[in-house]
C-alpha positions in Angstrom: -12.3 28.0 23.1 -9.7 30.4 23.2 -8.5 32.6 20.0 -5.3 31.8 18.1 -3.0 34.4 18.0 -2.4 35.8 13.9 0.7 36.4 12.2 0.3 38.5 8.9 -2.7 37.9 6.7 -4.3 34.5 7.1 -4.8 32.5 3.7 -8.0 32.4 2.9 -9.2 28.4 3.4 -10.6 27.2 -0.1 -14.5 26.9 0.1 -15.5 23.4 1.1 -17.0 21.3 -1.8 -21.0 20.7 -2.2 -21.4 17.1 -2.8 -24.5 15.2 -3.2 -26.5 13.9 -0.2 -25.2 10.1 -1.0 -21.9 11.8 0.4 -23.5 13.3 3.3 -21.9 13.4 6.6 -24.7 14.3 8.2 -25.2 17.9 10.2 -23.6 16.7 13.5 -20.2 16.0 11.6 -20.7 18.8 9.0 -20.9 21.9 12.1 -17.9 20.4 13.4 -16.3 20.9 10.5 -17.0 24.4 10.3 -15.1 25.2 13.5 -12.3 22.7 12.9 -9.5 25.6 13.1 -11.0 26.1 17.4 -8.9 22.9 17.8 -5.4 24.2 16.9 -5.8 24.7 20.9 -5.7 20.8 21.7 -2.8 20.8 19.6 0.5 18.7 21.1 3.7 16.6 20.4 3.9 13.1 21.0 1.6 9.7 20.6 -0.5 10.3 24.0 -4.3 11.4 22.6 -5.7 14.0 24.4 -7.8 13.7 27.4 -10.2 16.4 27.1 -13.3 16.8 26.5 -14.9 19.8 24.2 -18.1 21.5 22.6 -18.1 22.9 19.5 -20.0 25.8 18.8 -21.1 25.0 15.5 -22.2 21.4 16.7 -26.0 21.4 16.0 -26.3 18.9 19.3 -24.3 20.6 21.3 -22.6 17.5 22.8 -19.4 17.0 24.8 -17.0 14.8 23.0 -13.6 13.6 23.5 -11.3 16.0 21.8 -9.8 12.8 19.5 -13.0 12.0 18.1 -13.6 15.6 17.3 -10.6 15.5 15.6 -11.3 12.8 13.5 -14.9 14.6 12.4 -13.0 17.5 11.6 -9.7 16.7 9.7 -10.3 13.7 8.8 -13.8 13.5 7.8 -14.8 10.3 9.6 -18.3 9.3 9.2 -19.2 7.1 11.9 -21.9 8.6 14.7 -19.8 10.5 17.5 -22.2 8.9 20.2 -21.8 5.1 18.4 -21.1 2.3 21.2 -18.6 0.5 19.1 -16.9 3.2 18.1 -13.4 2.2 17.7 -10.3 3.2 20.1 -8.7 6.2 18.6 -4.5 6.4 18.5 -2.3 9.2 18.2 1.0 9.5 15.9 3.8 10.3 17.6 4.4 13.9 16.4 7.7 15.8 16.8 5.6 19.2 16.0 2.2 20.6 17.9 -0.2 18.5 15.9 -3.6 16.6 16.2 -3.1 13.9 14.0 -5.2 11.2 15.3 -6.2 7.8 13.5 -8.6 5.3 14.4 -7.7 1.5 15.6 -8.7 -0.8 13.4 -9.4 -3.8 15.6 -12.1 -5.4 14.3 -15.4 -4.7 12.2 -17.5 -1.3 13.2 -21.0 -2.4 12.3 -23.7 -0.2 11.2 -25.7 1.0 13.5 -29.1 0.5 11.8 -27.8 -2.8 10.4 -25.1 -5.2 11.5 -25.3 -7.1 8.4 -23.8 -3.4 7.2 -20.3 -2.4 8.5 -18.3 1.1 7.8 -15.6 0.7 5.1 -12.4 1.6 7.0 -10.6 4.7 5.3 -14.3 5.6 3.8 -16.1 5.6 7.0 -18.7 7.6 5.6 -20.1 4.6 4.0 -21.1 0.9 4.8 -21.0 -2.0 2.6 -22.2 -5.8 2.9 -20.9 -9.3 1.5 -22.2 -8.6 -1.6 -20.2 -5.0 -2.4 -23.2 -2.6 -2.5 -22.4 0.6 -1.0 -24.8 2.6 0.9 -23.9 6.4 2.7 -23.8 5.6 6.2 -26.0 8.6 7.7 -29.0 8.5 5.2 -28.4 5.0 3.6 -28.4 6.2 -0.1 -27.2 3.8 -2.6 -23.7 4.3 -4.2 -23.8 3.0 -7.8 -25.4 -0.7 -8.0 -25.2 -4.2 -7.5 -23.1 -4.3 -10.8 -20.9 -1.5 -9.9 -17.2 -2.2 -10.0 -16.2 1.2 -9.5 -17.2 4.1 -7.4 -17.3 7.6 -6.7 -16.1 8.1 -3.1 -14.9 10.6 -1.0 -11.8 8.8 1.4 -11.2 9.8 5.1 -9.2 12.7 4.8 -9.3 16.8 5.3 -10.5 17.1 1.2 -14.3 16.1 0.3 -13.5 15.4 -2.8 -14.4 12.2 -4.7 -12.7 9.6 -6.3 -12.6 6.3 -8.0 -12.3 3.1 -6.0 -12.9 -0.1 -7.1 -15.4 -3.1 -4.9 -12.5 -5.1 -4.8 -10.7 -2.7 -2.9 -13.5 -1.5 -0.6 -14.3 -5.1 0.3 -10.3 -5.9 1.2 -10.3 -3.0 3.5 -13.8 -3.7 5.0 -14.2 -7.7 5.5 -10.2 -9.0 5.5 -8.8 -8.2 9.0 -6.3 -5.7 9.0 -3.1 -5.8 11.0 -2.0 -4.9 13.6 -0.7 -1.3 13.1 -2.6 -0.3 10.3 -3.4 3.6 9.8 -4.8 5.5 7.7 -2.7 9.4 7.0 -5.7 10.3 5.0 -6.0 10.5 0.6 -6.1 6.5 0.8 -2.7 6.3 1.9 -1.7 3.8 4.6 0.8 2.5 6.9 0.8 -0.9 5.0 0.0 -1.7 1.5 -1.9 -4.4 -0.5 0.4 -6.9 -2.1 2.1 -10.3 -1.6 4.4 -11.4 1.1 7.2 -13.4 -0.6 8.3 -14.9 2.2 5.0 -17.0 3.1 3.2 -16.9 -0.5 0.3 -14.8 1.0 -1.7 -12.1 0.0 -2.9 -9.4 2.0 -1.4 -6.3 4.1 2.2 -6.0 4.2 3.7 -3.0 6.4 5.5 0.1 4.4 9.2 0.1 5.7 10.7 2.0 8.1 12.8 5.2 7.0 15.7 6.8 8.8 15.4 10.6 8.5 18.4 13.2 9.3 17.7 16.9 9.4 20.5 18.9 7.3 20.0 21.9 9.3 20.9 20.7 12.7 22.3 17.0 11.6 19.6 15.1 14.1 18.9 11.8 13.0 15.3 10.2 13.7 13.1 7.0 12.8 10.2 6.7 12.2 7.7 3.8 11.0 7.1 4.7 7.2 7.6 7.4 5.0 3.7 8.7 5.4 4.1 8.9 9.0 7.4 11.2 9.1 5.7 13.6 6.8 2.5 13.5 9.1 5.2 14.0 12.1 7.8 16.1 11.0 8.1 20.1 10.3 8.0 19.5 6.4 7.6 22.5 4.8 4.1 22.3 2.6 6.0 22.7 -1.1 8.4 19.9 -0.1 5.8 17.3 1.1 4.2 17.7 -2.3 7.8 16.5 -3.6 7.7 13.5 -1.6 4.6 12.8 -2.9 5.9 10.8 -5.3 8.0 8.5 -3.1 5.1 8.3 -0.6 3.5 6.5 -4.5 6.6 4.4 -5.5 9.0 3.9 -2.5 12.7 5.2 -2.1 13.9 1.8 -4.1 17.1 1.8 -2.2 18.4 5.2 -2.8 19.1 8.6 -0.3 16.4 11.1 -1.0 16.9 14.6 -0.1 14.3 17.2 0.0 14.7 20.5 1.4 16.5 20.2 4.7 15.6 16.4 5.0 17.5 13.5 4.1 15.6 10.0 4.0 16.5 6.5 3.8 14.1 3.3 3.8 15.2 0.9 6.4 15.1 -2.4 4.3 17.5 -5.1 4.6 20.4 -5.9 2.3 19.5 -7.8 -0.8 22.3 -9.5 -2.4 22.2 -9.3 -6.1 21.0 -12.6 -8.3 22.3 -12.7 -11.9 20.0 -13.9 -14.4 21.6 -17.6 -15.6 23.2 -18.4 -18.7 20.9 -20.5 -21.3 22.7 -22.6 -23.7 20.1 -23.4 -26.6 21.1 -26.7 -28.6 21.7 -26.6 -32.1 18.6 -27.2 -34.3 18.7 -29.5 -37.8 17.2 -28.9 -40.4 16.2 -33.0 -41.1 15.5 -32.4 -45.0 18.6 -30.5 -45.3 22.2 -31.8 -46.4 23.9 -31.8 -42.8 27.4 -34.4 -44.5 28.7 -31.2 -45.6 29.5 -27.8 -44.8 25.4 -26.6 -45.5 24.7 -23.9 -43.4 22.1 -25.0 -40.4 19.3 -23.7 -39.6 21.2 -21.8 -36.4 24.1 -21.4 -35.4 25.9 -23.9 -33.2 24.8 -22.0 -29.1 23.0 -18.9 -28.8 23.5 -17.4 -25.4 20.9 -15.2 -23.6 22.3 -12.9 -20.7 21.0 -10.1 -19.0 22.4 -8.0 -16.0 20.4 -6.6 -13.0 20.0 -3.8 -10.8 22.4 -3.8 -8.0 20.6 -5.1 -4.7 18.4 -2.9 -2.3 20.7 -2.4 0.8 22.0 0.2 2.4 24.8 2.7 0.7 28.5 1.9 2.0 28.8 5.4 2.5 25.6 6.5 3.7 26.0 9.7 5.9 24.2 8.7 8.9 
């Protein structure tokens, strides 16, 4: 592979985390890893995966493989074997910047290849699960936790190999409910869609992030793109500001124009017209014991009235500038 040109001094990378061998990637996966900068060459704009073929040099096997999957080994961390037959189809997002953000298509379950009753944990492909929620490391087949585990130590797809806590109930969602259409994974467990309920039909499963319209201050361009995630992914964000839209990547825009830096950023959600809480008018209560001929006081007064306001509605800004 060619050499990348250097500007100024090169940040030193921060060494790469020594986990236990229940976190294993296995030595194929791990090499790759090593040379992962070599594919700043396959680099490119656009949602059209690359159609070459390459050898890393620190790959133990010395195998040609399809510059996508390499890829995925090396920034994402994906676990499952380079040479697996059911392998999934690999996408690419549709960058505005020299990038090789690829993602893997998540069209049906990705069995494990020394058990089918086993299949890889989309987003934690480095591990396999069964119907029952036991977790086992997919290259050496290690036990995570137990079979009364409801939380676990993982390490998500993603360019970190750190761990984190995850619960069964959310490993099993992602691994044995189909999941749309669409769905991607940017990495750090965060996705194009989330997990929650669809008020429209009363069910429960994946329901898609919304869209976000984007302008550029510097040059006043206006773009769209699918979900927040994705624009950061596809965008020239400048490092200390993605951190900033961290936050909104967590909760959502709610509504409102966000600007960060030289972007401006808008969820693309539909008006929601405004519904007032209604007026309650509680009945007088007696006292049956007391004098009530009279002028007794009761034992409250004559109404009570309970009112409260809400937010204004979700739409879009009258005077939105783009």
């Amino acid at each position: 592979m060619s050499k990348q040109k250097s500007w100024g001094k090169p940040r030193e990378p921060k060494p790469r985390p020594i986990l236990p061998p229940e976190h294993s990637l296995g030595p194929q996966i791990e090499g790759i890893i090593k040379s992962k900068a070599d594919l700043r060459d396959y680099a490119k704009r656009g949602g059209n995966p690359s159609t070459e073929v390459a050898v890393m040099s620190t790959d133990p096997t010395r195998m040609s493989v399809p510059v996508p999957k390499l890829c995925l080994a090396a920034l994402m961390q994906c676990g499952i074997p380079l040479d697996q037959e059911t392998y999934p189809a690999v996408g690419k997002l549709d960058s505005r910047i020299d990038a090789n953000h690829y993602h893997l298509v998540y069209s049906g379950p990705i069995p494990w290849r020394h058990d089918a009753n086993w299949r890889h944990i989309p987003c934690f492909t480095r591990y396999v699960i069964d119907k029952y929620g036991r977790v086992l490391n997919a290259y050496n087949g290690l036990q995570i936790g137990d079979e009364k585990s409801f939380l676990f130590e993982l390490v998500p797809d993603g360019n970190y190999n750190g761990t984190g806590k995850v619960s069964k109930q959310e490993l099993l969602q992602l691994a044995f409910h189909p999941l749309p259409e669409g769905f991607k994974d940017y990495g750090f467990r965060t996705y194009s869609h989330v997990w929650g309920i669809n008020f429209e039909t009363g069910a429960v499963g994946w329901i898609p992030r919304p869209k976000v319209r984007v302008k550029n201050n510097d040059n006043g361009v206006t773009d769209m793109f699918p979900n927040l995630p994705e624009f950061l992914a596809c965008a020239d964000v400048p490092f200390d500001d993605r951190k900033e839209w961290n936050q909104y990547v967590r909760q959502g825009t709610q509504g409102k124009t966000i600007t960060i830096g030289n972007w401006m950023v808008k969820e693309d959600i539909p008006l929601v017209e405004q519904v007032h809480i209604p007026r309650v008018e509680v009945p007088r209560e007696v006292d049956p014991f007391a004098d009530n001929s009279g002028g007794g006081d009761t034992m409250a007064p004559a109404s009570v009235t309970h009112e409260t306001t809400t937010a204004s509605g979700n739409g879009w800004d009258d005077d939105i500038p783009f």
